[in-house]
N, C-alpha and C positions, 0 to 999 in steps of 0.2 A: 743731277748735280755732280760735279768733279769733285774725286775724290781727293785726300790728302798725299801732298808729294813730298817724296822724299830727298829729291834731289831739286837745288832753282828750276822753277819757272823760265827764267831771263838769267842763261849763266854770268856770273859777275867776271868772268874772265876774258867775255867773248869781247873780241879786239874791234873799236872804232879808230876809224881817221877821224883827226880834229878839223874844223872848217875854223875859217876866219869870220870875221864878222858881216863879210858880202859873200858866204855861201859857200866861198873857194875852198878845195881842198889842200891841205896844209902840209901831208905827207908824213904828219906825226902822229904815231898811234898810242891807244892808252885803252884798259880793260874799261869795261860796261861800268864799274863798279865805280871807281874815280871817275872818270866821266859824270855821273850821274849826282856822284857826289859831292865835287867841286862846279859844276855847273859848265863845263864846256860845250861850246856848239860842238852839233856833230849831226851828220846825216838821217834822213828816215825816208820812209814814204807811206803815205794812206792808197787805198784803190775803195772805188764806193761802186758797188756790183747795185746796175738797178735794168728794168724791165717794166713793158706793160703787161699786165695781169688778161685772164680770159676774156675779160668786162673790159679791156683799153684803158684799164686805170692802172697808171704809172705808179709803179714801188719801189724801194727801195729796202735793201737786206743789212741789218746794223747786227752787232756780233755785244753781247755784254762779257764783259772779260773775267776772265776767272779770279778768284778769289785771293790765289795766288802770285797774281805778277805785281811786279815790285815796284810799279807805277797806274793810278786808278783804279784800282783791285774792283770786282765788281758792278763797275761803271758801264752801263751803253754806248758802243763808240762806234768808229767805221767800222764798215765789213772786213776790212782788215789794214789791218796797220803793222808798221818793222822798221828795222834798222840796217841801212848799208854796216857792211863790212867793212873792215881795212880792206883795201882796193877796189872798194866791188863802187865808188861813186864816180858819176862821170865828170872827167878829168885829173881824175886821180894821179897824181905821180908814183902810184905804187906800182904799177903794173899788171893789175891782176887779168888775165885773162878774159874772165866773161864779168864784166862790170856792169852795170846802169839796172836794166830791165830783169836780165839773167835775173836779181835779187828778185823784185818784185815776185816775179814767175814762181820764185821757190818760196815764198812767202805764203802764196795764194794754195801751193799745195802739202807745204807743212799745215799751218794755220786750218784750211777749210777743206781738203782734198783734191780739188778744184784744179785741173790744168786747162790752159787756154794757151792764142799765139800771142806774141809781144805785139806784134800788130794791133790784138784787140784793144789794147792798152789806149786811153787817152789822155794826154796830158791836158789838164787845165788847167791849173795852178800852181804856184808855189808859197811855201807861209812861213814865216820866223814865227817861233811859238815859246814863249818862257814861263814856264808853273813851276811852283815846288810843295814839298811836302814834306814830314819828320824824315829829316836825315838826307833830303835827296831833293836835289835843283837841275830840271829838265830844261837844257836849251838845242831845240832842232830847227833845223831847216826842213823842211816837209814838199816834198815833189807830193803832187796829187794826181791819182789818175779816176777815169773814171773809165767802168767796165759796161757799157750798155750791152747787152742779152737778150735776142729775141725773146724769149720766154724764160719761165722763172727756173732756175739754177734746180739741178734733181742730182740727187745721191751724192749729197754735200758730206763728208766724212771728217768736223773740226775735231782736233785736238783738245781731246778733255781737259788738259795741264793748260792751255790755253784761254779755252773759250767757254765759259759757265754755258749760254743761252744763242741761238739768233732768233732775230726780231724779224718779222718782216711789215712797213708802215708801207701806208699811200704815202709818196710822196706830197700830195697837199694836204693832210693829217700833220706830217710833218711839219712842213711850213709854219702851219695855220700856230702848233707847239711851240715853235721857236720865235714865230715874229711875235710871240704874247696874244695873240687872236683867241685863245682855249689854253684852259689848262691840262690838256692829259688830251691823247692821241689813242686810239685803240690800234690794237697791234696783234700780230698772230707770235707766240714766243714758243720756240721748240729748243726744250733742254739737252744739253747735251749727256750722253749716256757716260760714266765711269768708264766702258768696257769701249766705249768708241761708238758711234754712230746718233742718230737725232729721236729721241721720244717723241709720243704726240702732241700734237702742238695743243695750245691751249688757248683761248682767250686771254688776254693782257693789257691792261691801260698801262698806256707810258707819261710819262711827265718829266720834266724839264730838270726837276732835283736828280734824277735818275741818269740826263746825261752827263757824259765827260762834260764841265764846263768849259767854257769861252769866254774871252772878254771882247772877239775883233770880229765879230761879226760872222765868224765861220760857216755855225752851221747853215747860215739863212743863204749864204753866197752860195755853198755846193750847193742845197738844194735846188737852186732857182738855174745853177747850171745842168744839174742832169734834167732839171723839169724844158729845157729848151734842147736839150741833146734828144730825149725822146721824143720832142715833138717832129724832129726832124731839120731843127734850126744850127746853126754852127757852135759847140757848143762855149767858144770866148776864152779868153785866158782871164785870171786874176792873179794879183798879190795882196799876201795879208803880212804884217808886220813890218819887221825890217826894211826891207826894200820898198815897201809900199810909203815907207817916212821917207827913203830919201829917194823918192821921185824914180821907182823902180829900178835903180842899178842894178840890183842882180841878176834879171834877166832868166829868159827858160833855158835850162840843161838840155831840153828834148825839140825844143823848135827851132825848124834851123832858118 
């Protein structure tokens, strides 16, 4: 279990660009903290790292968040999730240099230890996503990628102040969880150490109170997309939210 931090989790200072309400970036920045606060769109991105297992049975690696961060404090969510920078999104008018993926990349190896090429990267989707909670109203736009891996991820090193646990489910446990099929999914849960690195993993039922919630049909759509990207099928694009009410305007950042 992570211990207690002395300094944020999620600095309240670290600088977002604001988006408009079809995604665009708007070239005005504002700290984490306002942001969060007053409810401004603003960038992120998910990546769902999955694989077939010894046995051909397809999984997927979900990270439950530490106890710490300033939004779904120990909740089971993607394998990892972040926020664009001021400039780091694509089309930015800010200029920044290494924008779009750059984040993502540095995401993957803050967050999990994890480096990989942008190439591996797959865009699937995109999602308008609005929650709130005491004190604080999340509005993002969410680029989604997904990470298939020949085989399962080895000398994963997440970020104690980060990441409490990863999980790793069959992706049809999964499903079977989220489309109401079962209530609780078995899971293999390896805690993250204090000192940095992964304890032994243990047996674990997961259940549906235990994910981040959804109202838009989320997690059933990524599942059903990496379940066809393993199989070796194309793995589709989707919209969830925003753009998907008005007849997908937004459009992918990443597809050209």
């Amino acid at each position: 279990m992570s211990a207690p931090h002395a300094d944020p989790v999620d600095p309240p200072d670290e600088p977002f660009e604001l988006l408009d309400p079809d995604g665009q970036p708007t070239g005005t920045v504002q700290p984490r903290h306002a942001v969060h606060r007053d409810g401004k769109w603003h960038g992120a991105f998910h990546v769902w790292i999955a694989w077939r297992d010894r046995s051909g049975i397809p999984s997927v690696l979900l990270q439950r968040r530490s106890r710490w961060k300033d939004t779904m404090a120990g909740m089971v969510d993607v394998s990892v999730g972040g926020h664009y920078r001021a400039g780091e999104l694509p089309g930015s008018r800010l200029g920044r240099r290494e924008p779009g993926r750059s984040a993502v990349l540095r995401e993957l190896r803050e967050e999990l230890g994890l480096t990989t090429r942008a190439e591996a990267l797959v865009p699937v989707g995109r999602r308008w996503m609005e929650r709130a909670g005491p004190g604080w109203i999340d509005r993002e736009v969410q680029d989604i990628f997904a990470l298939p891996l020949a085989v399962a991820p080895d000398g994963l090193v997440p970020d104690p102040a980060e990441v409490e646990a990863l999980l790793v489910v069959g992706l049809a446990d999964l499903r079977a969880l989220v489309v109401g099929e079962r209530g609780a999914a078995p899971t293999q849960e390896f805690p993250v150490r204090a000192a940095g690195g992964l304890d032994v993993p243990r047996e674990a039922t997961l259940t549906v109170e235990q994910l981040v919630p959804v109202d838009d049909g989320y997690w059933e759509r990524t599942v059903a997309t990496l379940q066809r990207l393993l199989a070796g099928a194309p793995a589709g694009w989707f919209e969830l939210g925003r753009s998907a009410r008005d007849g997908g305007r937004g459009g992918s950042r990443w597809m050209s």
